[in-house]
N, C-alpha and C positions, 0 to 999 in steps of 0.2 A: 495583503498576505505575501506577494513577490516579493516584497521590496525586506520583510522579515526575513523571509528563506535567504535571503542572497546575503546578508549582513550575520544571519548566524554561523553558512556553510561556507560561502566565499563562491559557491557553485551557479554558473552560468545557466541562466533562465535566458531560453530559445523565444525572441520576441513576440513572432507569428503568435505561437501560443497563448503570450499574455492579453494580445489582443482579444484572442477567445475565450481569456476566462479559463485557462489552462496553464500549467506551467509542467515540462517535459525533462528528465533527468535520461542523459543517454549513453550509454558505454559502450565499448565495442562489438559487445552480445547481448546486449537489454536494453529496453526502455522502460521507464516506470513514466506515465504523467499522470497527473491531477486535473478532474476539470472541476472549477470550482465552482462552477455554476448548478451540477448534480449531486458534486461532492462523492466522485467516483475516483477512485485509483487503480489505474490500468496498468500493471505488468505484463511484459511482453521478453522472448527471450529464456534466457539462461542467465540466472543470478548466481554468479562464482567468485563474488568478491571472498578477499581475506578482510575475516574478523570484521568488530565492530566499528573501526574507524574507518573502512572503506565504503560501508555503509552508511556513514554520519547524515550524509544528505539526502538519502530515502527517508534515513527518521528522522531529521529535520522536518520531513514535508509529512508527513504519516504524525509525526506530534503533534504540527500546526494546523490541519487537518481536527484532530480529536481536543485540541484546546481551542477551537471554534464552537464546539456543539453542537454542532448541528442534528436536525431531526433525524437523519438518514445520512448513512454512511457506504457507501460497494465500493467493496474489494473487488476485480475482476484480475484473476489470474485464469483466466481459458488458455489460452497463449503462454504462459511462462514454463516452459519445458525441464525447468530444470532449477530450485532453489538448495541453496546448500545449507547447513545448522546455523548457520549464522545467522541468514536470510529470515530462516525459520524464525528463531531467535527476535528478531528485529520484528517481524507480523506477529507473534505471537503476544510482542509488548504492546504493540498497537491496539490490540483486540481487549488485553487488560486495562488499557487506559481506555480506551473508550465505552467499556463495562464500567469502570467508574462513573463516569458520564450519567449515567440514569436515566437520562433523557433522551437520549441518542440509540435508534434502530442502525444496523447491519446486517449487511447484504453480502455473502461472500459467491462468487459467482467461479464455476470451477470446472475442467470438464475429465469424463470419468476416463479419457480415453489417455490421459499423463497418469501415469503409475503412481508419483509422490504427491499426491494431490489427494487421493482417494483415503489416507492417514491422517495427513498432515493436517488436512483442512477441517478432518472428523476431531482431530484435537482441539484445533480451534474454535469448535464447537463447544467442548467439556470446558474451555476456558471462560466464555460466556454462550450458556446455557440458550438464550433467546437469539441468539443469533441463526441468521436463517439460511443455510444452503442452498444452493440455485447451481444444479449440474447441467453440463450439455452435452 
């Protein structure tokens, strides 16, 4: 799966990680990783990119993620203090594609004490229905 990400995005996969079965996306105010071994995506931070091309490499990894299949999917944003419409935008297509999926459970893990989380993520919800909330 690294070696896809790195050839579509052009974006630097932190090797420690690969070792683990993880691959770590990092900017100066966020981290997003993937372990691929739970098939969890961990945001952390403040997600303020502009628009969809600065993005491109979260949804790179967030598509190649939901064009796996897998049984079970978590999102874990507890930590991400802060995503902007774009961001939004960019999880909210994740959640649609992996609703296509059919086969594939979601987990999105969220905590009530971030203000834009307690909406955002109940949206994500109306987008696919079975999808399950996990607050902290």
């Amino acid at each position: 799966m690294f070696d896809r990400l790195r050839t579509k995005c052009g974006f630097k996969v932190n090797t420690d990680y690969v070792k683990d079965k993880a691959v770590n996306i990092e900017g100066e105010d966020y981290a997003v990783s993937l372990d691929d071994e739970t098939k969890t995506v961990t945001c952390e931070g403040s997600l303020r990119l502009s628009g969809m091309t600065e993005y491109a490499p979260i949804v790179a990894l967030l598509n190649e993620l939901a064009d796996t299949v897998p049984p079970t999917v978590t999102l874990d944003v507890r930590k991400l203090k802060f995503l902007n419409s774009s961001g939004i935008n960019a999880l909210s297509k994740f959640v649609i594609k992996v609703r296509k999926n059919e086969k594939t459970a979601m987990f999105v893990k969220g905590s009530k004490s971030i203000a834009w989380q307690k909406k955002s993520l109940k949206n994500l919800q109306r987008l696919m229905p079975n999808l399950e909330l996990q607050w902290e």
